[in-house]
C-alpha positions as CSV (number, residue, x, y, z in Angstrom):
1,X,7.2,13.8,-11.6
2,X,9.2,17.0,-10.4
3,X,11.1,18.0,-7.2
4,X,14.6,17.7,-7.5
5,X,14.3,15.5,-10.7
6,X,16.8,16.3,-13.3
7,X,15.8,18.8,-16.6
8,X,16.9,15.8,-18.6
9,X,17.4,12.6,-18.9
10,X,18.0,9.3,-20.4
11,X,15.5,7.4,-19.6
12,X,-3.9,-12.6,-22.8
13,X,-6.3,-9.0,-22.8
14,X,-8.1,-9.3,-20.0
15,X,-12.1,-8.4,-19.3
16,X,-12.7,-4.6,-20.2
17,X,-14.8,-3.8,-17.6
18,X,-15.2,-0.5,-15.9
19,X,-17.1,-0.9,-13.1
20,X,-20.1,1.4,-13.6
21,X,-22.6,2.7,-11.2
22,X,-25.3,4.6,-12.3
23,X,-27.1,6.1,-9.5
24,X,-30.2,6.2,-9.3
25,X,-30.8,7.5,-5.5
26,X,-28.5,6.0,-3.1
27,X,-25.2,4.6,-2.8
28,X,-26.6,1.1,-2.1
29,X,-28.4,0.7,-5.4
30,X,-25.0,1.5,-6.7
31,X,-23.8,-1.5,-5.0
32,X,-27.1,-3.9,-5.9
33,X,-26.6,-2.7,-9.7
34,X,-23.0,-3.1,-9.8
35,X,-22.4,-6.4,-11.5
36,X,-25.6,-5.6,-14.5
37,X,-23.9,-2.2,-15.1
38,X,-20.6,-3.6,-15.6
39,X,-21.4,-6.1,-18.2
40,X,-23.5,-3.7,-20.2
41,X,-20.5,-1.3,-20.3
42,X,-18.1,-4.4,-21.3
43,X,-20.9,-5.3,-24.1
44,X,-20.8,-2.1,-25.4
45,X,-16.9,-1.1,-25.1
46,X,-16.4,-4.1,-27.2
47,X,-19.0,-3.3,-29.6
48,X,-18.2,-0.1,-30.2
49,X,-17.2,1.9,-26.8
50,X,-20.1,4.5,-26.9
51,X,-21.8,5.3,-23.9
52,X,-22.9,8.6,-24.7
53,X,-26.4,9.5,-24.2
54,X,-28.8,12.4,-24.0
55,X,-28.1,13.1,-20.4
56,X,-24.0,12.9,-21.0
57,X,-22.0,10.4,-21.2
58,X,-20.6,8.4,-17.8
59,X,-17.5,10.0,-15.9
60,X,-15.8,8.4,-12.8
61,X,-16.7,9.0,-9.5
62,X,-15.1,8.9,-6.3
63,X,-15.2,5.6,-4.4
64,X,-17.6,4.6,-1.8
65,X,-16.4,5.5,1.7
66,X,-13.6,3.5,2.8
67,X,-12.6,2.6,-0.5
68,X,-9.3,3.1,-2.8
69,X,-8.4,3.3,-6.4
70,X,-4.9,2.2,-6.9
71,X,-2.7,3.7,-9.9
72,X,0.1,3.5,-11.9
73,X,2.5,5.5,-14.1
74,X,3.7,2.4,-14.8
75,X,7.1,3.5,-16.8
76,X,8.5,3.7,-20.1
77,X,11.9,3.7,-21.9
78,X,12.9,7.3,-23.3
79,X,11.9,9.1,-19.4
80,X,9.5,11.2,-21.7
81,X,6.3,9.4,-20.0
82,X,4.1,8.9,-23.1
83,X,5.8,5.8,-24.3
84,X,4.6,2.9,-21.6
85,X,3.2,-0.5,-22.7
86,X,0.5,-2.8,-22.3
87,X,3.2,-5.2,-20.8
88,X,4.9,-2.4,-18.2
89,X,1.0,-2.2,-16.7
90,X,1.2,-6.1,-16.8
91,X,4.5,-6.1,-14.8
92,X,3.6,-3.7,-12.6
93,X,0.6,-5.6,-11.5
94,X,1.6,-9.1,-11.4
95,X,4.7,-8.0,-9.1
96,X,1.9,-6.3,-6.4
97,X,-0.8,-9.0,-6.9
98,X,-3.8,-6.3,-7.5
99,X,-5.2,-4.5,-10.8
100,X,-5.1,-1.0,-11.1
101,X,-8.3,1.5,-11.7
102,X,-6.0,4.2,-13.9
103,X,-2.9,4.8,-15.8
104,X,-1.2,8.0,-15.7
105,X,0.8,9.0,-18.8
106,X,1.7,12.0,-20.4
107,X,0.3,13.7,-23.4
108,X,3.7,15.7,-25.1
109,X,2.6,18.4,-27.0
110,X,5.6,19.2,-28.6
111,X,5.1,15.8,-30.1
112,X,2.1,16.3,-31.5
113,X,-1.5,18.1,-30.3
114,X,-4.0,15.7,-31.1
115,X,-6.4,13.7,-28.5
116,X,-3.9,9.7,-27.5
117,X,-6.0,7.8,-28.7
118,X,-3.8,4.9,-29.3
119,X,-2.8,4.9,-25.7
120,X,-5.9,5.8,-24.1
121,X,-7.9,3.2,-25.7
122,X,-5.3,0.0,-25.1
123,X,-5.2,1.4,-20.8
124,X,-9.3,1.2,-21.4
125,X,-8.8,-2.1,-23.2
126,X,-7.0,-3.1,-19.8
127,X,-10.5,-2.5,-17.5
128,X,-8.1,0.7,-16.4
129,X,-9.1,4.8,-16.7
130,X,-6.7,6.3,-18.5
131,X,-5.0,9.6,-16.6
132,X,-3.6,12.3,-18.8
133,X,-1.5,14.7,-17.8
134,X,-1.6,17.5,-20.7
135,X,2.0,18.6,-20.6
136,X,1.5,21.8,-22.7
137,X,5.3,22.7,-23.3
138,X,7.8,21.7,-25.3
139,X,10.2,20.0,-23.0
140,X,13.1,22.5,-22.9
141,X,14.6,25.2,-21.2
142,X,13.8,28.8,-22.1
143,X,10.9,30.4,-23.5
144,X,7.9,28.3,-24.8
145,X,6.3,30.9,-26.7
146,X,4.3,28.6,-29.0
147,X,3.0,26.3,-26.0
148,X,3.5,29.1,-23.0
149,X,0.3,29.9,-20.5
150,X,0.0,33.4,-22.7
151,X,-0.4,31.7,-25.8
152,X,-3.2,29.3,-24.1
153,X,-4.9,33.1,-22.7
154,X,-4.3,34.7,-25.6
155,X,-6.6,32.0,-27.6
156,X,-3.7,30.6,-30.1
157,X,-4.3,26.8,-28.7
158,X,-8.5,27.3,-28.8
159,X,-8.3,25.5,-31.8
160,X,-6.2,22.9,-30.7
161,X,-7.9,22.5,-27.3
162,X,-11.3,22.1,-29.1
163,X,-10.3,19.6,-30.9
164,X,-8.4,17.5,-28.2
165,X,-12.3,17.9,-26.5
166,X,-13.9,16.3,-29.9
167,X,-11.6,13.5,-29.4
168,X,-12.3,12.8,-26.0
169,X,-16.2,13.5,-26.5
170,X,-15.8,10.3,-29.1
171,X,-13.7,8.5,-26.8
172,X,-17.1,8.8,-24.4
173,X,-15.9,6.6,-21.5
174,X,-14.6,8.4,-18.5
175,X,-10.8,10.0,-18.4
176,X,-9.4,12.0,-15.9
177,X,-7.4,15.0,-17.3
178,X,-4.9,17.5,-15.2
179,X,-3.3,20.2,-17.0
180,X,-0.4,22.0,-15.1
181,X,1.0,18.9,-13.1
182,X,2.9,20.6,-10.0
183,X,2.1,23.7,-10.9
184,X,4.1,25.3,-7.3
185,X,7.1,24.0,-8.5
186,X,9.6,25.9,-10.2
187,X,10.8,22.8,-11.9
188,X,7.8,23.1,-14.7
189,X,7.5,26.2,-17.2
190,X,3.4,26.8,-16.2
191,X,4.9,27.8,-12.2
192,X,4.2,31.2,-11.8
193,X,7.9,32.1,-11.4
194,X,7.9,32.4,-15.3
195,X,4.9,34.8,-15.4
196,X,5.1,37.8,-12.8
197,X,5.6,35.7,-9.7
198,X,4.4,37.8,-7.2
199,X,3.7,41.3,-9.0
200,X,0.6,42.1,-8.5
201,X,-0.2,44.6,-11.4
202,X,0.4,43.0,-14.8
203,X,-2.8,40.6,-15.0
204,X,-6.3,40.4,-13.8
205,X,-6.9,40.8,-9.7
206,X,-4.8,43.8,-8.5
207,X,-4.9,42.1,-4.9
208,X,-3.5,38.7,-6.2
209,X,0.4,37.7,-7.2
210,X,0.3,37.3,-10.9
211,X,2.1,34.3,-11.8
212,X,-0.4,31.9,-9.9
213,X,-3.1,34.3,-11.6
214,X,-2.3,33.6,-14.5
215,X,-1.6,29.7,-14.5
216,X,-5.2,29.8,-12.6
217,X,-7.2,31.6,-16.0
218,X,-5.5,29.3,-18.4
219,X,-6.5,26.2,-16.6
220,X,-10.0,27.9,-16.1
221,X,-9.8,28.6,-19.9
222,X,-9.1,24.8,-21.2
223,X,-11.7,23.6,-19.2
224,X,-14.6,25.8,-20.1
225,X,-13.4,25.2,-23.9
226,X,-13.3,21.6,-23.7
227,X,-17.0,21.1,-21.7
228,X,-18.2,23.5,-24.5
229,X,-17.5,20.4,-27.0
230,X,-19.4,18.0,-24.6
231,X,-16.3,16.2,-23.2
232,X,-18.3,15.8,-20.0
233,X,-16.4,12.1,-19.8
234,X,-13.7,14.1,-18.1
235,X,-12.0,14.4,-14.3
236,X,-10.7,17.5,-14.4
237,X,-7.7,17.1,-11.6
238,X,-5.8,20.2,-10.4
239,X,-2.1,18.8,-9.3
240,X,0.0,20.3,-7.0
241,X,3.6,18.9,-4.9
242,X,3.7,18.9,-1.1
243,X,6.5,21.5,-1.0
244,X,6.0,25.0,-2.7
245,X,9.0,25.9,-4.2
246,X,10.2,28.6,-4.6
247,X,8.7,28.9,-1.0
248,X,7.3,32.4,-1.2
249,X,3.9,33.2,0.0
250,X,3.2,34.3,-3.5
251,X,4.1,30.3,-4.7
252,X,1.7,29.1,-2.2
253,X,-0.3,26.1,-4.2
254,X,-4.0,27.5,-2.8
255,X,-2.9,31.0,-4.9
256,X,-3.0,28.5,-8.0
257,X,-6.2,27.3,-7.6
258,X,-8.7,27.9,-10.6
259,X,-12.2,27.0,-8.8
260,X,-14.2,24.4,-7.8
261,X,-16.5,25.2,-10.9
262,X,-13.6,23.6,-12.9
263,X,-12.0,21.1,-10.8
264,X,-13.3,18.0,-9.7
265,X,-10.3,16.6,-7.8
266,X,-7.2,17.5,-6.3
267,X,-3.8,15.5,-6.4
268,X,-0.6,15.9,-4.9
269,X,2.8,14.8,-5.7
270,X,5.4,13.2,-2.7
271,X,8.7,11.6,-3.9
272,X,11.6,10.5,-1.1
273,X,15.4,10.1,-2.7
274,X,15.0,10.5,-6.7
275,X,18.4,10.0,-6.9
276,X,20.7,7.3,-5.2
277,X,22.8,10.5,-4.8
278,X,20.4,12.0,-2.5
279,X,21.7,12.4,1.1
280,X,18.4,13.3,2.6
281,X,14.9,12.2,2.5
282,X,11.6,13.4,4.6
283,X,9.3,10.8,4.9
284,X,5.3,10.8,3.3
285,X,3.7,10.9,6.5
286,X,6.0,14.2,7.3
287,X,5.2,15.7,4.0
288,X,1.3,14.8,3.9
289,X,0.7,16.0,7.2
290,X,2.1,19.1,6.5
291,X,0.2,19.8,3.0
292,X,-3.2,17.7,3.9
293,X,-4.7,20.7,6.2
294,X,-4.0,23.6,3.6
295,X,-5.7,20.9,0.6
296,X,-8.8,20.5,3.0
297,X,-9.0,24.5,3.7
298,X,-8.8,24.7,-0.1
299,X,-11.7,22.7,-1.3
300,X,-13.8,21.1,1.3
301,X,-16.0,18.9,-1.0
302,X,-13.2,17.7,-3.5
303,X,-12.0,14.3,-3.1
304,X,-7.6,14.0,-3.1
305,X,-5.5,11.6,-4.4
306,X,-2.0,10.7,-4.4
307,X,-0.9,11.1,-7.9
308,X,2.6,10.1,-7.8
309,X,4.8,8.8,-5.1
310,X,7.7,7.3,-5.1
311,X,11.4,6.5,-3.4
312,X,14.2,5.3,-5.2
313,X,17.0,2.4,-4.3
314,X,20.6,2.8,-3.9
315,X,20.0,6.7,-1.7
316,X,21.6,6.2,2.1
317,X,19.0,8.5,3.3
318,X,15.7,6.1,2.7
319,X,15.1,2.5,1.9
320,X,12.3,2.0,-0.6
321,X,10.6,-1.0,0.9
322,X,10.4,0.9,4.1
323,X,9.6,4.5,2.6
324,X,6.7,2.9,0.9
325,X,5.3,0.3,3.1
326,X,5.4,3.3,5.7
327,X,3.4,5.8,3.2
328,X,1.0,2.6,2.0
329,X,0.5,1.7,5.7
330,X,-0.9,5.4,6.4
331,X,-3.1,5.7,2.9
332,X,-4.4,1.9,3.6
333,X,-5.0,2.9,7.2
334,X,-7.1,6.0,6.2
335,X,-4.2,8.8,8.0
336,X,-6.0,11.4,5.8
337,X,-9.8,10.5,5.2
338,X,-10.3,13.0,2.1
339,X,-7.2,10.8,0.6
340,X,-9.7,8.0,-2.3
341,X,-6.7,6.9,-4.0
342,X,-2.9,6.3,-5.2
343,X,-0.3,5.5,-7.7
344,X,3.2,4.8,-7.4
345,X,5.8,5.8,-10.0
346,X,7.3,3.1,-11.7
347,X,10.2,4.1,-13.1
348,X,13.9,4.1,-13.9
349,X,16.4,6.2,-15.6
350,X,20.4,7.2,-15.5
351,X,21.4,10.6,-14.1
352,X,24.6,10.6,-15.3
353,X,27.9,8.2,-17.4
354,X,28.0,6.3,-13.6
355,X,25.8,3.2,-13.2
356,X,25.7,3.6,-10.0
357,X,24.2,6.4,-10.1
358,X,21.0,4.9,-12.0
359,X,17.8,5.7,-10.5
360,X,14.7,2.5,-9.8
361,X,11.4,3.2,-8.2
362,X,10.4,0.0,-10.3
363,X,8.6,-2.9,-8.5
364,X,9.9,-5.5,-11.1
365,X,13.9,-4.3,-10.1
366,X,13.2,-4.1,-6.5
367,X,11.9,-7.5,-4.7
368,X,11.4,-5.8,-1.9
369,X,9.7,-3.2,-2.7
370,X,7.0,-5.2,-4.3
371,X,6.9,-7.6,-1.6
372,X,5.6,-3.9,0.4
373,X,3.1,-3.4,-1.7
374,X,2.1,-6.8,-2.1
375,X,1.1,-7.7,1.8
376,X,-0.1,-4.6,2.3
377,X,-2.6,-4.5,-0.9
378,X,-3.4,-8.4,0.0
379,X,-3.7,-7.1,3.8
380,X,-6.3,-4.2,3.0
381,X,-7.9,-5.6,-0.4
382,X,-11.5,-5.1,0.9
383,X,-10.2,-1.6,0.6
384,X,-8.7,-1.4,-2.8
385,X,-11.3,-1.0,-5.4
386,X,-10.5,-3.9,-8.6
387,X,-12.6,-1.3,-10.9
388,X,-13.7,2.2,-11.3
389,X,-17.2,3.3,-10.4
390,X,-18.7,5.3,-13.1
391,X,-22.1,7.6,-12.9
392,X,-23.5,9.9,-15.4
393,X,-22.4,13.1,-14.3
């Protein structure tokens, strides 16, 4: 989450069963072998969880066309998005009456460097991908050195990064991974403001700005590193916000772009009132149509998804309920036909000593708001896949 979020703040198991689809020459054999797929994968995640084999090991895949995955980043309690619960996924989707095909949490590296295991394999233990964001910094203001996007150039985190890959090679069913979540806003320390913004003659391309440059390479370089140790069981997703900021042609999120070599989907970020103090709100439809043509000039075969939306109670300038069934009725309605998928951000958090004040995007706080989500997922749920589709990639 970024925007105008604040620097700080307070903040039964069911089947495993990822829905795989190995196929094996068109996309209705994927359909016929569905349901004999899907029980070998739940045999052998409870067994033992390896699906690795000599042709790589399964990844997810987009949905078939006119289909959805629906997410969450279902919430924690400390606002550091790495300590959410079996039972906050629960919550989440008993109050909108449909499963989710991922869970987006954060990996803190200043907490620790070493693959999630824990967490990734209790969201897999859900029938649920598990999204990471790698949040390479050390939450604070200032200079990173240690965890910076020179010390991922310079090499000092290849160690690190090839171990993280190990991990997530054993691991061997499918993950999606993004490493420099909004990177065109200023609001994260991986935003090319913090390295050259737009000079042009301090890294690499002489013709490009290079703050984005930079951010670019060290994406390109964790990638490269962590295929090299076979963790072909990723989704490498390149994240970017609707709203460049600083909004300088240099900040432009296309500049950040590492490749198509190296990403295999593209997310965007889209967040009404984040604070009940807010006084003014654009609405998703405004915002997506404004950033959907510039993603489809970027990549023209990559699949986009809605990484995190959200719209908080108690701000005069938007209603939840209304923010969101209005964004849900455009994704569910196909508005932006690259668009295969969503999650809302279930969260809440104080800003400041005055309750009032609190921030709640949370379904289970706002009976409204779930009812949205609720008829319009029950409306369109021919649409929403209940499980991912996995291939060997």
């Amino acid at each position: 989450m970024g925007g105008t979020r604040p620097t700080s703040r307070i903040q039964p198991q069911r089947q495993v069963a990822l829905g795989v689809a190995t196929v094996l020459g068109s996309r209705k054999h994927a359909d016929v072998s569905l349901s004999l797929v899907v029980a070998l994968l739940f045999a052998l995640t409870v067994a033992g969880g390896a699906t690795e084999t000599k042709k790589g090991m399964a990844r997810l895949q987009a949905p078939l066309p006119g289909k959805l995955y629906h997410g969450v980043y279902p919430g924690g309690v400390t606002g550091e998005e790495d300590d959410l619960t079996p039972a906050d996924v629960r919550a989440y989707e008993q109050q909108v009456g449909r499963k989710v095909a991922w869970v987006y949490f954060s990996h803190n590296w200043n907490k620790g460097r070493a693959f999630p295991r824990r967490t990734a394999e209790w969201i897999r233990s859900l029938g649920a991908v598990p999204f990471v964001r790698l949040m390479i910094y050390d939450r604070r203001e200032g200079p990173q050195p240690s965890l910076s996007v020179e010390a991922i150039l310079s090499g000092k985190l290849d160690a690190d990064l090839r171990q993280w890959a190990a991990e997530a090679r054993r691991f061997a069913t499918p993950l999606m991974v993004e490493y420099g979540t909004e990177c065109n806003g200023y609001w994260f320390p991986w935003n090319g403001l913090h390295y050259g913004a737009g000079e042009t003659q301090g890294f690499g391309n002489p013709h490009k700005s290079d703050g984005p440059e930079r951010f670019a390479a060290a994406y390109r370089r964790i990638v490269t590193l962590m295929r090299a140790e076979g963790a072909d069981n990723i989704t490498w997703v390149f994240h970017v916000d609707t709203q460049d900021d600083p909004e300088q042609p240099w900040n432009r999120f296309q500049n950040y772009y590492p490749g198509g070599d190296v990403v295999d989907w593209i997310a965007v970020s889209a967040y009404g009132p984040q604070r009940p103090t807010d006084r003014e709100a654009r609405s998703f439809r405004k915002m997506m149509d404004r950033c959907y043509p510039r993603l489809e000039a970027l990549a023209k075969d990559k699949p986009v998804i809605v990484a995190e939306f959200g719209c908080t109670a108690g701000s005069r300038a938007a209603d939840p309920s209304e923010w969101a069934g209005a964004a849900m009725d455009d994704l569910l309605r196909r508005r932006w036909p690259r668009m295969i998928g969503f999650s809302w951000w279930n969260e809440r958090w104080e800003n400041d000593d005055d309750p009032k004040h609190n921030t709640t995007m949370r379904v289970q706080d706002l009976p409204s708001l779930a009812a949205a989500f609720k008829t319009r997922l029950t409306a369109h749920q021919e649409r929403i896949l209940t499980r991912p589709l996995v291939a060997a990639p």
